[in-house]
mmCIF file of the protein (N, C-alpha, C, O) and its ligand, coordinates in Angstrom:
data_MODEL
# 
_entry.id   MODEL 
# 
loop_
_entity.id 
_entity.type 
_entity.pdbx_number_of_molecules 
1 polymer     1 
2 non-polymer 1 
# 
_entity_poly.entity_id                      1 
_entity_poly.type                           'polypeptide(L)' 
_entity_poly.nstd_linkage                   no 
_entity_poly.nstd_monomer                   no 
_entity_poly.pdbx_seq_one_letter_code       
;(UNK)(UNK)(UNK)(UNK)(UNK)(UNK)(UNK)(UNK)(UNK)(UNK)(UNK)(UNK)(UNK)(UNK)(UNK)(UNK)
(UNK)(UNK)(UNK)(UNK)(UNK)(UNK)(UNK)(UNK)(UNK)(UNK)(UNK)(UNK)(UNK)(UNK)(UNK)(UNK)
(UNK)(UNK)(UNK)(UNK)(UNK)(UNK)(UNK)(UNK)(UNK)(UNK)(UNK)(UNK)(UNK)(UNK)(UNK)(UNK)
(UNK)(UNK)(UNK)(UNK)(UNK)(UNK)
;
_entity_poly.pdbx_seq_one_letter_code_can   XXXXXXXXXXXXXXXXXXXXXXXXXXXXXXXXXXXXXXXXXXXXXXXXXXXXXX 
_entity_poly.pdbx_strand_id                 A 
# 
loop_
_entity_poly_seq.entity_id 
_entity_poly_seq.num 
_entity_poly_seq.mon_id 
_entity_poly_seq.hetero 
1 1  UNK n 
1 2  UNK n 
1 3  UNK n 
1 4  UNK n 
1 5  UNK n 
1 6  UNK n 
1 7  UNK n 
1 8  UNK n 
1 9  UNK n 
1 10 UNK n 
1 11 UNK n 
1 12 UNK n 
1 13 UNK n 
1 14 UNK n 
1 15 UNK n 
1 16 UNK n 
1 17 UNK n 
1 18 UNK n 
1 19 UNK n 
1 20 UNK n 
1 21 UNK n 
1 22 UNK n 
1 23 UNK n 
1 24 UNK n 
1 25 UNK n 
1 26 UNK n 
1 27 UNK n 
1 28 UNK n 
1 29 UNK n 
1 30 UNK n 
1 31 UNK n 
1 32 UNK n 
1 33 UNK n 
1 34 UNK n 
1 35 UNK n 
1 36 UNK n 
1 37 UNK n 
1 38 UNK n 
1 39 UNK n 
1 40 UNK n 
1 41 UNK n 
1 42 UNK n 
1 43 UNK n 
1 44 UNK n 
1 45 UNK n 
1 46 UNK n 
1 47 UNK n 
1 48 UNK n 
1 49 UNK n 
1 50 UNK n 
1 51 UNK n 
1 52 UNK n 
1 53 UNK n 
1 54 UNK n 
# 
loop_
_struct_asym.id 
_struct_asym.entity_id 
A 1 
B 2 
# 
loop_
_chem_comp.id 
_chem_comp.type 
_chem_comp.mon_nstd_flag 
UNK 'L-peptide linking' . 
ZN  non-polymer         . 
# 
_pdbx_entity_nonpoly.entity_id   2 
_pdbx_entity_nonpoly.name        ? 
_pdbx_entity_nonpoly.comp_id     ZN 
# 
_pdbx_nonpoly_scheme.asym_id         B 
_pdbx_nonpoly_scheme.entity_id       2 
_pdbx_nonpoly_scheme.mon_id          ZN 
_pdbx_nonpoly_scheme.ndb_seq_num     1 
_pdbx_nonpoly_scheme.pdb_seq_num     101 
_pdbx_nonpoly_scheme.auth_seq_num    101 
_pdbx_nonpoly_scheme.pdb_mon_id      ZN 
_pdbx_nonpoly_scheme.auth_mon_id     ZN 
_pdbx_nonpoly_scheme.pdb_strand_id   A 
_pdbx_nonpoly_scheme.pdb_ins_code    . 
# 
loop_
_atom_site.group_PDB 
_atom_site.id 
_atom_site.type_symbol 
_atom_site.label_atom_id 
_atom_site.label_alt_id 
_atom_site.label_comp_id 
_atom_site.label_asym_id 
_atom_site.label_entity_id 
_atom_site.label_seq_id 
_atom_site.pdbx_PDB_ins_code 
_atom_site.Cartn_x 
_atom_site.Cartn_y 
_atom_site.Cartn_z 
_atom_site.occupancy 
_atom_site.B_iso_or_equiv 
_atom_site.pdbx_formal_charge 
_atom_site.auth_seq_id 
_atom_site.auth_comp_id 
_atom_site.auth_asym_id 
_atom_site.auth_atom_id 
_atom_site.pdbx_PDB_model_num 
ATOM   1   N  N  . UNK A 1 1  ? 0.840  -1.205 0.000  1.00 0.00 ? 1   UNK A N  1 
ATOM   2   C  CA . UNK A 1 1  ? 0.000  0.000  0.000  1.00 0.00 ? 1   UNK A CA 1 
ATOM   3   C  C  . UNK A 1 1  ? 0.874  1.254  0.000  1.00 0.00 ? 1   UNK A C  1 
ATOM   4   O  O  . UNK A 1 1  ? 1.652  1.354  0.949  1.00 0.00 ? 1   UNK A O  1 
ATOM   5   N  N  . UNK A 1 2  ? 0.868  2.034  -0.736 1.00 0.00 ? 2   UNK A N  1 
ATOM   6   C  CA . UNK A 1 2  ? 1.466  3.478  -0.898 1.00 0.00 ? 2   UNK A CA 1 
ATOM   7   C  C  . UNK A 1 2  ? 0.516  4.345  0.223  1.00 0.00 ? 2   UNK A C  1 
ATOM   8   O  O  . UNK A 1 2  ? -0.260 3.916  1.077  1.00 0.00 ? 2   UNK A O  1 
ATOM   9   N  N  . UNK A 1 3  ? 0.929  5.861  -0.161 1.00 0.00 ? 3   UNK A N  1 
ATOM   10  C  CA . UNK A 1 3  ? 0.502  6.794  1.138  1.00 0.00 ? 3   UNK A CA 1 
ATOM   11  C  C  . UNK A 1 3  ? 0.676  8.183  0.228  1.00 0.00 ? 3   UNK A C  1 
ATOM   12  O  O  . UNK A 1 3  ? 1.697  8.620  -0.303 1.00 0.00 ? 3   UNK A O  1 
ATOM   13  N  N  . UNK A 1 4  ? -0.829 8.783  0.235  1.00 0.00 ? 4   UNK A N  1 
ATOM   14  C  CA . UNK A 1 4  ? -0.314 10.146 -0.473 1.00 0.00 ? 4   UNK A CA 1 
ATOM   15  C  C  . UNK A 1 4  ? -0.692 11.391 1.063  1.00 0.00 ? 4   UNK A C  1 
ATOM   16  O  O  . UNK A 1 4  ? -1.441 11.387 2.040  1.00 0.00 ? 4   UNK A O  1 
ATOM   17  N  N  . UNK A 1 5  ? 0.337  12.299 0.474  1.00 0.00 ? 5   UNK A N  1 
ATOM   18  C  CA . UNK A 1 5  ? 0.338  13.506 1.980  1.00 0.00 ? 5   UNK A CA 1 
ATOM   19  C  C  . UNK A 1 5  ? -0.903 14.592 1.174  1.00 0.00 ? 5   UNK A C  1 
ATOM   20  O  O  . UNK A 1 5  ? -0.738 15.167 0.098  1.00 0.00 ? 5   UNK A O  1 
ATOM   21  N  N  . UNK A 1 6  ? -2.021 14.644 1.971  1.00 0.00 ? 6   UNK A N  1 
ATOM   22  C  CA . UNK A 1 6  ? -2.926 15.479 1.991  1.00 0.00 ? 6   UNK A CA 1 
ATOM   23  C  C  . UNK A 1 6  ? -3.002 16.765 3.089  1.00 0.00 ? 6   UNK A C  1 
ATOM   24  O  O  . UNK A 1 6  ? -3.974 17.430 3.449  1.00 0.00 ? 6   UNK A O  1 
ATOM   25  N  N  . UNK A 1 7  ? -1.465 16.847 3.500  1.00 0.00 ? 7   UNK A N  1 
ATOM   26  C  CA . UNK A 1 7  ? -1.449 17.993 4.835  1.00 0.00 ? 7   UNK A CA 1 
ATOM   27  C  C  . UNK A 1 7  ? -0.984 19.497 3.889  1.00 0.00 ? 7   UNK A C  1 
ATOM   28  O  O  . UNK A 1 7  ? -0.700 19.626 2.698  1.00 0.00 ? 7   UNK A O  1 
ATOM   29  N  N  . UNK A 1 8  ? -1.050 20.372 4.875  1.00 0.00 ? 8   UNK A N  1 
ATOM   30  C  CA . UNK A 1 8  ? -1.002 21.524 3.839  1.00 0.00 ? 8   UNK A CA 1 
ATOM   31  C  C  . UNK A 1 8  ? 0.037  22.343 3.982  1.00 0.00 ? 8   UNK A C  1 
ATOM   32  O  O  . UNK A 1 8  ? 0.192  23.463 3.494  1.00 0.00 ? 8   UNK A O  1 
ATOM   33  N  N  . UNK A 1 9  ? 1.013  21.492 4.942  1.00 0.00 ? 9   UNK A N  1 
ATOM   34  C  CA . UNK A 1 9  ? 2.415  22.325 5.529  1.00 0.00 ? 9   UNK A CA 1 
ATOM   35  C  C  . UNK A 1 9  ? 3.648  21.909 3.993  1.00 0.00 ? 9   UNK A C  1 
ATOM   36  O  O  . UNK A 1 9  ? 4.300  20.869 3.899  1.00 0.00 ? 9   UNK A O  1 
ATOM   37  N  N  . UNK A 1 10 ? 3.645  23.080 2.970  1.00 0.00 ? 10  UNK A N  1 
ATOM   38  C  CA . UNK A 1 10 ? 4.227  22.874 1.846  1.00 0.00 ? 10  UNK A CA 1 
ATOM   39  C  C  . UNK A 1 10 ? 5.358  23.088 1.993  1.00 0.00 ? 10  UNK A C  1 
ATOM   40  O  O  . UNK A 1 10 ? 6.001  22.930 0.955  1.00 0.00 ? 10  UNK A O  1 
ATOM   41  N  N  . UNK A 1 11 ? 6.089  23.474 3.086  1.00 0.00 ? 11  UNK A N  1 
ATOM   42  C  CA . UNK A 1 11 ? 7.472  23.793 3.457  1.00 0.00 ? 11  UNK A CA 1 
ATOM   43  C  C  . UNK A 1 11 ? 8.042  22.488 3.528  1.00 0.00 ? 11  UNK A C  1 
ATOM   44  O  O  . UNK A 1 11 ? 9.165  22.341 3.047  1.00 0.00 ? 11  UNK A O  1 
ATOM   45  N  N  . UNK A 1 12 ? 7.231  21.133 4.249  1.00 0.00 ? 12  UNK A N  1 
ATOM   46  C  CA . UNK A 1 12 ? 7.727  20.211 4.466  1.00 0.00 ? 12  UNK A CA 1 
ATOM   47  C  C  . UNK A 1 12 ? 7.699  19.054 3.268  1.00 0.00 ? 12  UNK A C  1 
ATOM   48  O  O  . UNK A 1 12 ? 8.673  18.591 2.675  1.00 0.00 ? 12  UNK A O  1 
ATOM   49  N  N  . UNK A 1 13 ? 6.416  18.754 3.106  1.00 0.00 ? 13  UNK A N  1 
ATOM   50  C  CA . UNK A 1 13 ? 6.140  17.974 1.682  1.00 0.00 ? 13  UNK A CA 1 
ATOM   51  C  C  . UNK A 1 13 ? 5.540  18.444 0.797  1.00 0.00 ? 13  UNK A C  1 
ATOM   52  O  O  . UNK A 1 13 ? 5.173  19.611 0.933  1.00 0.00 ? 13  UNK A O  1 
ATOM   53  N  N  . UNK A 1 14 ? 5.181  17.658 -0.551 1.00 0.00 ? 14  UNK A N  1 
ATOM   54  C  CA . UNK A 1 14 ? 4.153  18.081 -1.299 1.00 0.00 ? 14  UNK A CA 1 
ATOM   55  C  C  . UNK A 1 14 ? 2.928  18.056 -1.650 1.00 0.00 ? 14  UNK A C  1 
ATOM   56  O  O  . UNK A 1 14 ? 2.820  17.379 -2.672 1.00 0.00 ? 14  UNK A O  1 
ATOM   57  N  N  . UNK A 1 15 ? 1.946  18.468 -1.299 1.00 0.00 ? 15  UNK A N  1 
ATOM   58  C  CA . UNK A 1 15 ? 1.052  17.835 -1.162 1.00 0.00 ? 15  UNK A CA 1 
ATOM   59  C  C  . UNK A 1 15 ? 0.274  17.052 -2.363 1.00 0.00 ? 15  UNK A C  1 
ATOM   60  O  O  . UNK A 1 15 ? 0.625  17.340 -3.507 1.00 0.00 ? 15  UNK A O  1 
ATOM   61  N  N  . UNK A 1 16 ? -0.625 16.207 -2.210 1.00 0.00 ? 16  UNK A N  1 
ATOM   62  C  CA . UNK A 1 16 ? -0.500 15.249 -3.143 1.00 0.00 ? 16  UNK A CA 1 
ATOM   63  C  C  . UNK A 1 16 ? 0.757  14.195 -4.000 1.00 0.00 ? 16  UNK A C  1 
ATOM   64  O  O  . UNK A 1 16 ? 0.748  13.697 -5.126 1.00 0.00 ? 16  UNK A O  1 
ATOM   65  N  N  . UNK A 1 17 ? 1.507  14.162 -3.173 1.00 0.00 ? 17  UNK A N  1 
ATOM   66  C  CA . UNK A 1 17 ? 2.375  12.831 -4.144 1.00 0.00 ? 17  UNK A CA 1 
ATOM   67  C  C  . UNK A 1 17 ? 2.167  11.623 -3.054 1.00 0.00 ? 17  UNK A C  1 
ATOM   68  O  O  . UNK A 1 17 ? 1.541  11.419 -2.014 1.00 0.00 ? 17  UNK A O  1 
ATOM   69  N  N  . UNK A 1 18 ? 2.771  11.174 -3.637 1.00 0.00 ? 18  UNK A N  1 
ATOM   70  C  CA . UNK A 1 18 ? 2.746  9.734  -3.027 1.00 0.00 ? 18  UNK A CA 1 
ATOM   71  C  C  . UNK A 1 18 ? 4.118  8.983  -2.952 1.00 0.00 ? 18  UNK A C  1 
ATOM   72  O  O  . UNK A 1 18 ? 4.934  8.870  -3.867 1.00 0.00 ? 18  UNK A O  1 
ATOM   73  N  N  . UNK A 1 19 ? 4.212  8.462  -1.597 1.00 0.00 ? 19  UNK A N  1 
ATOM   74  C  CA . UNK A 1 19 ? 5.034  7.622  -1.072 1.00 0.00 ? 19  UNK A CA 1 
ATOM   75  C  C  . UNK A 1 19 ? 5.320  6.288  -1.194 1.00 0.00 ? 19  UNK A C  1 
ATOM   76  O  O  . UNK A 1 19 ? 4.145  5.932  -1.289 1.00 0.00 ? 19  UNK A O  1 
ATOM   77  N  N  . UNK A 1 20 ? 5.707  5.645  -1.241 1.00 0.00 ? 20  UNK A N  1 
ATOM   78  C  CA . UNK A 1 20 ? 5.641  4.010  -0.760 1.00 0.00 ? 20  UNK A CA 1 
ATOM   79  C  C  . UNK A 1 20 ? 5.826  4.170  1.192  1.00 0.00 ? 20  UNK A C  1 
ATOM   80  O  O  . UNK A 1 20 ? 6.728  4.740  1.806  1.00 0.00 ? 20  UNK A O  1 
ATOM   81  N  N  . UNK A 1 21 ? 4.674  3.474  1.715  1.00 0.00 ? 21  UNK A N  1 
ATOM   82  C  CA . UNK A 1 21 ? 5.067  3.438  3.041  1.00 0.00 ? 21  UNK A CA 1 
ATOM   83  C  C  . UNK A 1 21 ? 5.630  2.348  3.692  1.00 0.00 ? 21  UNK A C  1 
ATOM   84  O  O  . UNK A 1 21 ? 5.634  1.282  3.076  1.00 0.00 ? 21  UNK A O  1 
ATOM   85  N  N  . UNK A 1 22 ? 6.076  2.388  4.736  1.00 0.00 ? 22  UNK A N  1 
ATOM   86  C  CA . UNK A 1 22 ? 6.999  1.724  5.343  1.00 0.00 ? 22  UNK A CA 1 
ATOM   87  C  C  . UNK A 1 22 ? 6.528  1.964  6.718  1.00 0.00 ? 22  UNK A C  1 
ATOM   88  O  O  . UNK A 1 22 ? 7.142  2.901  7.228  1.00 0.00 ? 22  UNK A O  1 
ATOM   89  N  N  . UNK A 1 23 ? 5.452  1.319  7.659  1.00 0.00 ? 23  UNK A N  1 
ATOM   90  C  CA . UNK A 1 23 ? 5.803  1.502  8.688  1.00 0.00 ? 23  UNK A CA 1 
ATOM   91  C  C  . UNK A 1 23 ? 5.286  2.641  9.105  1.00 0.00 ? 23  UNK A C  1 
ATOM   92  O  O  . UNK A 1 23 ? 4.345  3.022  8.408  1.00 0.00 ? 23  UNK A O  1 
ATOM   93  N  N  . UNK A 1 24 ? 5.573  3.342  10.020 1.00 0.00 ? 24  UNK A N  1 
ATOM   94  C  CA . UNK A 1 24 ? 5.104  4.645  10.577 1.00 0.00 ? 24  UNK A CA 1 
ATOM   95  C  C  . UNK A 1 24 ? 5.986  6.085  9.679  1.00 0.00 ? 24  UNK A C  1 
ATOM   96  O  O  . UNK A 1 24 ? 5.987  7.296  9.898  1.00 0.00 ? 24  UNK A O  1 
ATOM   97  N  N  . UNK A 1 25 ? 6.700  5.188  8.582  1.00 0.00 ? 25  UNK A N  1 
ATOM   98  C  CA . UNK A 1 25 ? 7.355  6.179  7.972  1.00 0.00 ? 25  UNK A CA 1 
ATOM   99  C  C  . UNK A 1 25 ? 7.139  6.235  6.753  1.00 0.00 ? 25  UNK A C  1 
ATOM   100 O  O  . UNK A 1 25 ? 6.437  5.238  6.588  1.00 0.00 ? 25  UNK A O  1 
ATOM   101 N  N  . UNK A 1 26 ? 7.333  7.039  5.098  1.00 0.00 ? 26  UNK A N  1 
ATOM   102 C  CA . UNK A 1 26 ? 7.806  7.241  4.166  1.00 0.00 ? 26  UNK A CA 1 
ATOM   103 C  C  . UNK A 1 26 ? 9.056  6.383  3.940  1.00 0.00 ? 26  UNK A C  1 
ATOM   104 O  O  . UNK A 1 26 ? 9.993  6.477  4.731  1.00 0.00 ? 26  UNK A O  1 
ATOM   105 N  N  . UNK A 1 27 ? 9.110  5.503  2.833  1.00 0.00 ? 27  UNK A N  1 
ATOM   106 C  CA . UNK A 1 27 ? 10.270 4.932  1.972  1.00 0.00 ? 27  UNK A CA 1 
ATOM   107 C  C  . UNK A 1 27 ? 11.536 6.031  2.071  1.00 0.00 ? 27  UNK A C  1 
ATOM   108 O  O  . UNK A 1 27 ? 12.686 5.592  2.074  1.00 0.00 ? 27  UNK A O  1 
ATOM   109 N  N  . UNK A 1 28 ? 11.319 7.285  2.140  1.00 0.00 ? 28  UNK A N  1 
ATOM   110 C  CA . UNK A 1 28 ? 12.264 8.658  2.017  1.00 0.00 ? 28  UNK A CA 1 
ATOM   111 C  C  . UNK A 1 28 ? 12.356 9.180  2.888  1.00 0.00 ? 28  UNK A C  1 
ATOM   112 O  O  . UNK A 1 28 ? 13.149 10.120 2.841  1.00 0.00 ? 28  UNK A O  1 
ATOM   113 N  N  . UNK A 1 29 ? 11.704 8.954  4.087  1.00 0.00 ? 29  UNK A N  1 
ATOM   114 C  CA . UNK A 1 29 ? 12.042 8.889  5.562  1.00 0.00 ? 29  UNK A CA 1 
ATOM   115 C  C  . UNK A 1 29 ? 11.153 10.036 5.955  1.00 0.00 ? 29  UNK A C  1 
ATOM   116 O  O  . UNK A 1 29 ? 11.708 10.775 6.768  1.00 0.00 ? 29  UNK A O  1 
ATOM   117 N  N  . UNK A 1 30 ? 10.005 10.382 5.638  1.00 0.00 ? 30  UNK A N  1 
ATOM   118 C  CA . UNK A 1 30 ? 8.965  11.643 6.037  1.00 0.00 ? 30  UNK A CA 1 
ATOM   119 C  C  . UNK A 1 30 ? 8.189  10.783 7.083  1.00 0.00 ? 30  UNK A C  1 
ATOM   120 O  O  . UNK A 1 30 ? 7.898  9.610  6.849  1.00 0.00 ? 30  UNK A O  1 
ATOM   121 N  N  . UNK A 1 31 ? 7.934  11.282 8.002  1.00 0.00 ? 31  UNK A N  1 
ATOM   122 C  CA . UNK A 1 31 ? 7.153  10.571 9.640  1.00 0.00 ? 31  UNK A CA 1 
ATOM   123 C  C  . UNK A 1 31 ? 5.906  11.042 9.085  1.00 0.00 ? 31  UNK A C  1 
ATOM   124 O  O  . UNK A 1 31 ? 5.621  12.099 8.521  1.00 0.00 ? 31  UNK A O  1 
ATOM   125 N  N  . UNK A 1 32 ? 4.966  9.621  9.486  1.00 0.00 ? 32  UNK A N  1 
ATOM   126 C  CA . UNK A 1 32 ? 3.062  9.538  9.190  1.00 0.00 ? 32  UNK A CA 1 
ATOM   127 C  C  . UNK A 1 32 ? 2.843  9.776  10.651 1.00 0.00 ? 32  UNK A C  1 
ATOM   128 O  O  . UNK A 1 32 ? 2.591  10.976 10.755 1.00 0.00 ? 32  UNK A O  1 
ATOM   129 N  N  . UNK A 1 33 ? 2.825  9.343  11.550 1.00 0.00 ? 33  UNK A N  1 
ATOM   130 C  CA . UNK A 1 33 ? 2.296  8.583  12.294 1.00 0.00 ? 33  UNK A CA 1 
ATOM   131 C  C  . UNK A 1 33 ? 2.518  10.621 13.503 1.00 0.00 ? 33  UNK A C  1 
ATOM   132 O  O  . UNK A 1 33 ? 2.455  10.362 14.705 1.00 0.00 ? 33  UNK A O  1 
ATOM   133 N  N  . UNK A 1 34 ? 2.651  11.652 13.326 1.00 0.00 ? 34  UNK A N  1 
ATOM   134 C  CA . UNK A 1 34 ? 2.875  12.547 13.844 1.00 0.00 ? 34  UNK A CA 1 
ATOM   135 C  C  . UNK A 1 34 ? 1.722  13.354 13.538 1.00 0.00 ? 34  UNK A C  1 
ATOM   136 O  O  . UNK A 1 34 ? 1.164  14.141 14.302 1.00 0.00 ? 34  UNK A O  1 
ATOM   137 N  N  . UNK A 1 35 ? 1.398  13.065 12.261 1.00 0.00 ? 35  UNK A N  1 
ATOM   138 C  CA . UNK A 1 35 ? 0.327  14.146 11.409 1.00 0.00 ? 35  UNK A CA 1 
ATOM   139 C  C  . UNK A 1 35 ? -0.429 12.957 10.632 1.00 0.00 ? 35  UNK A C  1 
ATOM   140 O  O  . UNK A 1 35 ? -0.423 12.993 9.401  1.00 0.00 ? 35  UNK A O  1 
ATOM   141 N  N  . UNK A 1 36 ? -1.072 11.917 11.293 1.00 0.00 ? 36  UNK A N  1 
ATOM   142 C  CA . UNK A 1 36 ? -1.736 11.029 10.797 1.00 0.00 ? 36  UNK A CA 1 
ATOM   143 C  C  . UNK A 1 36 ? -2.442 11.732 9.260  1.00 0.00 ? 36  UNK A C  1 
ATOM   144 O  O  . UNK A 1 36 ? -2.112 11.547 8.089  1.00 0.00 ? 36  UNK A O  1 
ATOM   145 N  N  . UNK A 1 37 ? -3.497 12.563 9.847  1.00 0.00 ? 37  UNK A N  1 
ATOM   146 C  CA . UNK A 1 37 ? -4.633 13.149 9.314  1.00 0.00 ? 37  UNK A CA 1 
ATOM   147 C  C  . UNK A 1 37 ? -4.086 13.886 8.062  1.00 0.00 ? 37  UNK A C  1 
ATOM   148 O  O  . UNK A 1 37 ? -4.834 13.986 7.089  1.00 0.00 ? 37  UNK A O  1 
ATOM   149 N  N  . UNK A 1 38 ? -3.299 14.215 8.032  1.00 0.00 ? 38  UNK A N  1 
ATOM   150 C  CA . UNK A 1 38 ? -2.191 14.593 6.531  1.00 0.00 ? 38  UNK A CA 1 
ATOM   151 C  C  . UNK A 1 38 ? -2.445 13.614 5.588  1.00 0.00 ? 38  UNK A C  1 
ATOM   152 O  O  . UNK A 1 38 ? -2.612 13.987 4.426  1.00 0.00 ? 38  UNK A O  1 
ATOM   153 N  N  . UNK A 1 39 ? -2.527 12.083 5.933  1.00 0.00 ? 39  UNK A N  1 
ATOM   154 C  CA . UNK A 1 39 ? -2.025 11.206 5.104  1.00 0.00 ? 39  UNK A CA 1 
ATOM   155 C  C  . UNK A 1 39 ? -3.188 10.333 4.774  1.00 0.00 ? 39  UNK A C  1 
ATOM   156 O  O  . UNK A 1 39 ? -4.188 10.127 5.463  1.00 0.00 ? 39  UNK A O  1 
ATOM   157 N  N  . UNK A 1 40 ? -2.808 9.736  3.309  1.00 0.00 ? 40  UNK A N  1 
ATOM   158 C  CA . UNK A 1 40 ? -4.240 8.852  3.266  1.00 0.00 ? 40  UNK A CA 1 
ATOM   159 C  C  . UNK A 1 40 ? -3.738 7.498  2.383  1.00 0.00 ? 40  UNK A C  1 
ATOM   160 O  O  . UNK A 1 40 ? -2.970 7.893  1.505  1.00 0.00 ? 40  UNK A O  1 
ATOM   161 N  N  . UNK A 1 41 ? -3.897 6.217  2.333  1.00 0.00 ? 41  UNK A N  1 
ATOM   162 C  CA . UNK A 1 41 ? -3.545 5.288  1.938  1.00 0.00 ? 41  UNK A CA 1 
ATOM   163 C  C  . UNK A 1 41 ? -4.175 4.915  0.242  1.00 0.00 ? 41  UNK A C  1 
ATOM   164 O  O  . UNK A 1 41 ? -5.398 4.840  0.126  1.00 0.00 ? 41  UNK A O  1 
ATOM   165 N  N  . UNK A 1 42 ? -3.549 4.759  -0.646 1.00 0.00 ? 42  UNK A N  1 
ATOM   166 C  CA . UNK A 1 42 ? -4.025 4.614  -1.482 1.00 0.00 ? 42  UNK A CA 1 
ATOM   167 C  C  . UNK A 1 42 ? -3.620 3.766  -2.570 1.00 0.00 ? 42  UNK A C  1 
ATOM   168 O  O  . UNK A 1 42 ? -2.631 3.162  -2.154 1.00 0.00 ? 42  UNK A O  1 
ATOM   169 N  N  . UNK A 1 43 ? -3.867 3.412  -3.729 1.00 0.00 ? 43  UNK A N  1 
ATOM   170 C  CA . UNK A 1 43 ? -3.464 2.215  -4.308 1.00 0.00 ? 43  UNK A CA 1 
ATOM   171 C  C  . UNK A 1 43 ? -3.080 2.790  -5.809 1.00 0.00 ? 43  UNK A C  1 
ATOM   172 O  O  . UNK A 1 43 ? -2.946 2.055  -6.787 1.00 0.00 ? 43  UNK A O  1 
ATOM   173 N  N  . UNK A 1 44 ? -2.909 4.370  -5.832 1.00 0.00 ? 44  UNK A N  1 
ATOM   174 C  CA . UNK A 1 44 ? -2.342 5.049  -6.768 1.00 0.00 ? 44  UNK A CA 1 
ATOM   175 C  C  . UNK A 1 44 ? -0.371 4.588  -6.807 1.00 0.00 ? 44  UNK A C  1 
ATOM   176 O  O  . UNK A 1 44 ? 0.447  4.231  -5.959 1.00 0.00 ? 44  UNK A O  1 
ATOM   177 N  N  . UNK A 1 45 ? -0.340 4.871  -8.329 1.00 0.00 ? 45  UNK A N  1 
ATOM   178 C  CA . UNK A 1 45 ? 1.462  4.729  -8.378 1.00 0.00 ? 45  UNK A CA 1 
ATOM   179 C  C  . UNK A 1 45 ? 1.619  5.849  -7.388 1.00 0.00 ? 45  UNK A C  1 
ATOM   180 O  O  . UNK A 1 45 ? 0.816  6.596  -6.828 1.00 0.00 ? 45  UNK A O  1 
ATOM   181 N  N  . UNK A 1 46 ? 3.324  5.669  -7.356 1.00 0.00 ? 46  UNK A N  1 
ATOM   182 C  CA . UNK A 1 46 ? 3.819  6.356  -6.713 1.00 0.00 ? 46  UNK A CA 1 
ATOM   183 C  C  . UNK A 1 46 ? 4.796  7.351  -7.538 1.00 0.00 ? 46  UNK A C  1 
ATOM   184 O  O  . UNK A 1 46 ? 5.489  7.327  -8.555 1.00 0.00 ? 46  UNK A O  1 
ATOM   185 N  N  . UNK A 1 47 ? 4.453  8.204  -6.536 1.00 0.00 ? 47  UNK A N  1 
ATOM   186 C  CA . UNK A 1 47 ? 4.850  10.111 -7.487 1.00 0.00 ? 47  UNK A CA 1 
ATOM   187 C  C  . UNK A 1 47 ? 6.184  10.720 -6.929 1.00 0.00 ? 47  UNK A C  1 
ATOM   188 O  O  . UNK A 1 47 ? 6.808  11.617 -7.496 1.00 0.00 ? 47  UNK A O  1 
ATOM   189 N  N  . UNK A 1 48 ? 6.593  10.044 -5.593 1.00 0.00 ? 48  UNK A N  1 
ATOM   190 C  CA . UNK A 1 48 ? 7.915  10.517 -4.969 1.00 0.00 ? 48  UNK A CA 1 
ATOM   191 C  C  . UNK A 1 48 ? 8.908  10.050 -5.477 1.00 0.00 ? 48  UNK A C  1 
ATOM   192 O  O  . UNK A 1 48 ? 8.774  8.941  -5.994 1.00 0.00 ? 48  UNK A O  1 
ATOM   193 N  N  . UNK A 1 49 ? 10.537 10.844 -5.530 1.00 0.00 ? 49  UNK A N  1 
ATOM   194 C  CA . UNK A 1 49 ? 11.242 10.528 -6.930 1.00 0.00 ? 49  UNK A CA 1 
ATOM   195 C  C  . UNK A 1 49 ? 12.783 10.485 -5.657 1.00 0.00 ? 49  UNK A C  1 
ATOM   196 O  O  . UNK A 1 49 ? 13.903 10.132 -6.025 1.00 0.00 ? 49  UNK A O  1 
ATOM   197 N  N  . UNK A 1 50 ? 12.568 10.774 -4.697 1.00 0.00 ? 50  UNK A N  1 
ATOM   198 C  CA . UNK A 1 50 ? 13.161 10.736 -3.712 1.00 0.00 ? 50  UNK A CA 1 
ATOM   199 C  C  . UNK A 1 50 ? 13.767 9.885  -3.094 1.00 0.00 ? 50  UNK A C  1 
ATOM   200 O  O  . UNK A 1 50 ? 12.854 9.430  -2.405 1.00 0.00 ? 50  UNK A O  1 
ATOM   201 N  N  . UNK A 1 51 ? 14.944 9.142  -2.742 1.00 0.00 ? 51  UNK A N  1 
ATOM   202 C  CA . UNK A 1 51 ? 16.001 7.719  -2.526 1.00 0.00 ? 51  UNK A CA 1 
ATOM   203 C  C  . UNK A 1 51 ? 14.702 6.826  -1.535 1.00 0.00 ? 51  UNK A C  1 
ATOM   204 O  O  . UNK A 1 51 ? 13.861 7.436  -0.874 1.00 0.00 ? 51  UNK A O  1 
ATOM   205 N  N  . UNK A 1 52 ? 14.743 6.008  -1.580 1.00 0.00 ? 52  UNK A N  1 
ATOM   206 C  CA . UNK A 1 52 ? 14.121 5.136  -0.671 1.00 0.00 ? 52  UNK A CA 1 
ATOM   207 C  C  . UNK A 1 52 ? 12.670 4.749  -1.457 1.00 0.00 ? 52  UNK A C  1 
ATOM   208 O  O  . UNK A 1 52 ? 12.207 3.609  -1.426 1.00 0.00 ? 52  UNK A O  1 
ATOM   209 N  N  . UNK A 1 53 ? 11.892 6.118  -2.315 1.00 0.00 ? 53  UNK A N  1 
ATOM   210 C  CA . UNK A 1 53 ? 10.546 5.761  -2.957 1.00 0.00 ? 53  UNK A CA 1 
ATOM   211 C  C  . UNK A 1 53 ? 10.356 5.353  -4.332 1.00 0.00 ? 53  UNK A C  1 
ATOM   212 O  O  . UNK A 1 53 ? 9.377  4.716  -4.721 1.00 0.00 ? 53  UNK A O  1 
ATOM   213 N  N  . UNK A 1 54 ? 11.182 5.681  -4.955 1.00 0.00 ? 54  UNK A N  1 
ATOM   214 C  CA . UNK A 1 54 ? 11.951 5.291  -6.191 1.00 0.00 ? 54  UNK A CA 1 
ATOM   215 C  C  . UNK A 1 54 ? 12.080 4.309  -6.672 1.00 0.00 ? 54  UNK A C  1 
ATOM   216 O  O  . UNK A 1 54 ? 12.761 4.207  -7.693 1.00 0.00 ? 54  UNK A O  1 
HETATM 217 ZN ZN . ZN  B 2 .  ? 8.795  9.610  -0.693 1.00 0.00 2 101 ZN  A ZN 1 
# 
């Protein structure tokens, strides 16, 4: 299952891409499990181009 960030803090991620998740974390090492409600599980490819999601 992948993970796209629906939070709106754009300093940190982007909103709308998508991760591969791992755990309480991002494949690229961005923390879910802090800002649950940011995040939503989904069965879309993945849009992060970033070491670990790639
Ligand atoms: Zn990523």
């Amino acid at each position: 299952m992948n993970i796209k960030y629906i939070g709106r803090d754009s300093t940190k991620l982007v909103r709308g891409k998508i991760h591969v998740k791992k755990g309480k974390y991002t494949a690229c090492g961005a923390r879910i499990d802090d800002n649950r409600e940011d995040w939503v599980d989904t069965a879309e490819r993945v849009t992060c181009e970033k070491r670990g999601c790639k």
